[in-house]
N, C-alpha and C positions, 0 to 999 in steps of 0.2 A: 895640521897636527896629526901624529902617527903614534897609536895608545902601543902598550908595550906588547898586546899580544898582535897585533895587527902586523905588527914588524915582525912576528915570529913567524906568523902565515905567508907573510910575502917573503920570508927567506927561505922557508922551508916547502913551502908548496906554490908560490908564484902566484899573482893577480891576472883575470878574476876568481874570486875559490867562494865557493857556498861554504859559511858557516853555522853550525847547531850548538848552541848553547843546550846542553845536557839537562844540567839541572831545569833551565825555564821547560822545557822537551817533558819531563817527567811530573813538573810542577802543573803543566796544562793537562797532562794526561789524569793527572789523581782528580782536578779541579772539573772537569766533565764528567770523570765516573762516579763524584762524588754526586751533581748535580743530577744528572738520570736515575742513581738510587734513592734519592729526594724525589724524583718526580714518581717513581712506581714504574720507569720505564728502561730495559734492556738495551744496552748502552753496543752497539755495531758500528763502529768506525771504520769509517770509507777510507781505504788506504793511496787513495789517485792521489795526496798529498805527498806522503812522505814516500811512497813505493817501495819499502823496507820491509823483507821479515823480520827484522830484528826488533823496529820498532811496534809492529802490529803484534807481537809476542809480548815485547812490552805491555802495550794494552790489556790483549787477554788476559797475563798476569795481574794487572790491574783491576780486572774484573769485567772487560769487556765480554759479552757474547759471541761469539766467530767476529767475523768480517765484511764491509762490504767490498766489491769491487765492478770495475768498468767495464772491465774487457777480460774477455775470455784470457789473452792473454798474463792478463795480471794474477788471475786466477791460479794458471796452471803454476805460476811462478812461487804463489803464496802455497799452494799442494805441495810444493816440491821441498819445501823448507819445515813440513810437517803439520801445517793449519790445516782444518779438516772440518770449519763449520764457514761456508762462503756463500754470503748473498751475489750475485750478478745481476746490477740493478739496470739493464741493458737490455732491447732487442736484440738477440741470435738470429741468425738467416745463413742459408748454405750448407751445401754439402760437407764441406771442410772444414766448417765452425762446428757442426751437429757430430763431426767423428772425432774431434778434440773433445766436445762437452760429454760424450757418453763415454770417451774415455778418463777422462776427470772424475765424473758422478759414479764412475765404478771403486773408483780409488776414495774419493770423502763425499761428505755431504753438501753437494750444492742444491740452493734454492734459485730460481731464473725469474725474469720477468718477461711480461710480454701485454702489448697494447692490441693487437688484432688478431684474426684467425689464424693469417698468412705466418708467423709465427710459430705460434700453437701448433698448425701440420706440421712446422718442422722440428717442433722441439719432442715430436712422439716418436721421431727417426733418433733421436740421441736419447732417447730413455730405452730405445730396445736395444740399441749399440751396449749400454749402460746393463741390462739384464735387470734394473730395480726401477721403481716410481721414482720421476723427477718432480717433486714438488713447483709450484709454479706459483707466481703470485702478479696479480692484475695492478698493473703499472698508472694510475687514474691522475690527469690533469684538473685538477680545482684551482687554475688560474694563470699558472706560469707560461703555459702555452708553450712548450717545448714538446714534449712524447707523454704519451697517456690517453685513454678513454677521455672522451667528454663531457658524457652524462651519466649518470648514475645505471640508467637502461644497459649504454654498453658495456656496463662494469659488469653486471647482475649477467649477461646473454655472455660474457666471455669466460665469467665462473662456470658455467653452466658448461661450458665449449669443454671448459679445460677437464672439465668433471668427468665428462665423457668421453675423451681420448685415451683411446693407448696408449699406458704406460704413464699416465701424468694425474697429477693432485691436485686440487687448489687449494694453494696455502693459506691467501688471504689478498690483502690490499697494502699495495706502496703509492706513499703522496708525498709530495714534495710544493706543501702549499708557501705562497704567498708571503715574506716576513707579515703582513697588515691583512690575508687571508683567511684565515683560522675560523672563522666563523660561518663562510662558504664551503670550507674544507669539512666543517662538522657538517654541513645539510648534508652536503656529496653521501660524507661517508654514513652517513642514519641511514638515508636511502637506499644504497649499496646494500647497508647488511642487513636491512629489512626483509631486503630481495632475496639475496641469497641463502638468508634463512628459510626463506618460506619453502625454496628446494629443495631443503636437508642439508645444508653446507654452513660449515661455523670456519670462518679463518681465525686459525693459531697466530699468523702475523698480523698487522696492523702498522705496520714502518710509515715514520712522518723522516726526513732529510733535512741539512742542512746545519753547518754552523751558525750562520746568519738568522738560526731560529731557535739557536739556543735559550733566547731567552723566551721562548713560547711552550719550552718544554711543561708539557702536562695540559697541555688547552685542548688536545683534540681527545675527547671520553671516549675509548673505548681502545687508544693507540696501545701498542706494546712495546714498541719498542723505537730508538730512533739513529739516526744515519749522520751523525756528524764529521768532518773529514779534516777543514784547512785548521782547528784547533789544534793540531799538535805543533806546529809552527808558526801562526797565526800571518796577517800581512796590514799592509795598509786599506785594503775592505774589510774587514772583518775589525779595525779601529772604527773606521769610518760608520760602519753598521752598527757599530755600539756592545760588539760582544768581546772586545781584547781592549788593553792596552796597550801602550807599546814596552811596558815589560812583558806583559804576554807574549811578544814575538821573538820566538826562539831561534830562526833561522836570519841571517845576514850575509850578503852580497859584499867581500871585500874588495876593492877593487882603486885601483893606482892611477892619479892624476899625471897625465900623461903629456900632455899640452898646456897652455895657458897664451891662446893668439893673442890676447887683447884682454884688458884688464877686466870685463864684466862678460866675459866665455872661458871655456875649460871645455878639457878633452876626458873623458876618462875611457880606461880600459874593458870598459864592461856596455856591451851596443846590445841589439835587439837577441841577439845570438845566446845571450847572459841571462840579461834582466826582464825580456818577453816584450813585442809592442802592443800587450792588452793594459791598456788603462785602467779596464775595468769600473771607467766614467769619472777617475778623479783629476787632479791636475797633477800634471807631471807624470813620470816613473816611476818612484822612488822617494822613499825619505833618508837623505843624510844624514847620520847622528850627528856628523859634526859640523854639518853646516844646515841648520833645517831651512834657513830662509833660500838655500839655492833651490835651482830646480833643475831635473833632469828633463830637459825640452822637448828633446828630441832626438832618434836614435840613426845610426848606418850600423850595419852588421853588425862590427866590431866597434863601433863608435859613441859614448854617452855622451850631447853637448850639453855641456852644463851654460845653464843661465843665471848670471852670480849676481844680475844688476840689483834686487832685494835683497842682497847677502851682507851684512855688516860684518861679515869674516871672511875671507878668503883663502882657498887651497893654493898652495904649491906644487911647483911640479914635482913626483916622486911623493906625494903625500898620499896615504893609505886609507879610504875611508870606507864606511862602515853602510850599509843600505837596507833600508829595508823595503823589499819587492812590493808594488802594487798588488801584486796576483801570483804566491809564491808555489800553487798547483805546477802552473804554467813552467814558472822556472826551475824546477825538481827536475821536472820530465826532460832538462836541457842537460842534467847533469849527468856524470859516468860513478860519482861521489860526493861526498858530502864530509866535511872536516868537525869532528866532535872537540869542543872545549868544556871546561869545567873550571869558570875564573876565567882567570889567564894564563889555565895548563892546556897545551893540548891533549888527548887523552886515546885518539885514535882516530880513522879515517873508517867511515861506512858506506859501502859499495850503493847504488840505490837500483838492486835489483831489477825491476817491474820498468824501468823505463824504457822509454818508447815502444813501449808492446800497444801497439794502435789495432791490433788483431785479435 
């Protein structure tokens, strides 16, 4: 079955097309700045989601504090469109990344991160490129085990690093604890600023991360402010984690049944090229609105194979349906745009700038 606006997308812009439900887009945006001003804490949204000026202007208007972002690249992308308060919550390294960042920090306000020395030497060649203080703030692992300090010691000996290099600040502390963390994340961070008080230094920031800890907002004392990203679109993680519904999820995968070999398989138009093959640890790909018992199995490039044998309904070939992405970070950044409706109008097409800036 093919709903009326679905047929409008496929006549007018062809399957697969990312679509943004507008109003949900604006409803999740009030519903996070509503919940960080509840919590006492400065609402900086990671734009690696939606990779839109238009929509992180949205934000700010909404009440967000600057921004975050990934990549240097994404950065210069959000300068260019007139934002001018940008966290990079990233290791920088190089000579060519250090003469983009000092030519950025001369133009707005960026704050950087950084977990080791190695770092820190190179971020003092982009503050004098830059001719002002680059602010810096210490990147600290309290459990995720991805990038960050370890222990409290390295946090406390890398404030202290940054304190004293040319041309740099220390801001303060970025943590991106644990959804079940929080309570390690509070030793971490007592210790930390025990520390670095004792030197003479008070960090202004305090940044915790994460949609998936939305509902933790206000558990770490002393945080300022926090880092939320895949809310403005939400996916089937961030259901699964317990912070969206699936009316919360404002973006959809439309995409046209293409085959039908055999009565319990299907083809669709939308493969790993579309939808991403990050699972992101649930079953399947995808959730079909209009078939939720099918599964998206397994992908080739261009290829979805649906597995319809739990499906008490069945797609036809040429039938339109509706998806919403396991991990829909991943699938933005696959995009050239993104189709805005309102209802069943469409209302316009938004470019999604920032993508694949992996630099």
């Amino acid at each position: 079955m093919t709903t009326t606006l679905a047929a409008k997308i496929a006549r007018d812009y062809g399957t697969p097309a990312a679509v943004i439900d507008m109003d949900r887009v604006e409803r999740n945006i009030a519903r996070v700045q509503a919940a960080c001003d509840a919590a006492g804490l400065a609402n900086r949204p990671h734009i690696k989601t939606h990779k839109s000026p238009e929509l992180a202007k949205l934000q700010i208007k909404a009440g967000a504090r600057g921004i975050t972002c990934q990549k240097l690249g994404e950065a210069e992308v959000m300068a260019d469109a007139g934002i001018d308060d940008i966290l990079i919550s990233y290791n920088l390294l190089g000579e060519e990344k250090m003469a983009r960042l000092g030519r950025l920090h001369a133009r707005v306000n960026v704050t950087v991160a950084a977990d080791n020395p190695v770092v820190v030497a190179d971020l003092t060649k982009a503050a004098a490129a830059a001719g002002c203080a680059l602010p810096v703030v210490v990147e600290c692992d309290t459990g995720r085990q991805r990038a960050g300090v370890e222990t409290p010691g390295e946090a406390i000996a890398l404030a202290r690093l940054i304190s004293t290099s040319p041309g740099l600040s220390f801001a303060g502390f970025m943590l991106y604890p644990t959804e079940d963390g929080w309570p390690k994340a509070q030793r971490f961070f007592d210790e930390a600023l025990a520390g670095v008080r004792a030197l003479g230094l008070e960090p202004a920031i305090v940044s915790t991360g994460g949609t998936p800890n939305l509902k933790n907002l206000g558990r770490l004392r002393g945080a300022t402010e926090h880092r939320p990203g895949t809310y403005i679109y939400n996916d089937r993680m961030q259901m699964a984690a317990g912070v969206a519904t699936l009316d919360d999820c404002a973006l959809h995968i439309y995409a046209t049944v293409v085959s039908r070999a055999a009565p319990e398989r299907g083809i669709l138009d939308a493969g790993s090229k579309t939808l991403t093959a990050d699972s992101g640890g649930l079953d399947g790909f995808g959730l079909i609105l209009e078939h939720p018992e099918a599964k998206i199995a397994r992908f080739a490039e261009e290829h979805g194979f649906l597995d319809l044998a739990r499906s008490n309904t069945r797609p036809n070939i040429g039938d339109v349906v509706r998806i919403v992405p396991n991990h829909v970070c991943v699938v933005v950044n696959m995009l050239d745009e993104v189709v805005m409706v309102r209802g069943d109008e469409i209302v316009g097409v938004l470019p999604v700038a920032a993508r694949g800036k992996l630099r």
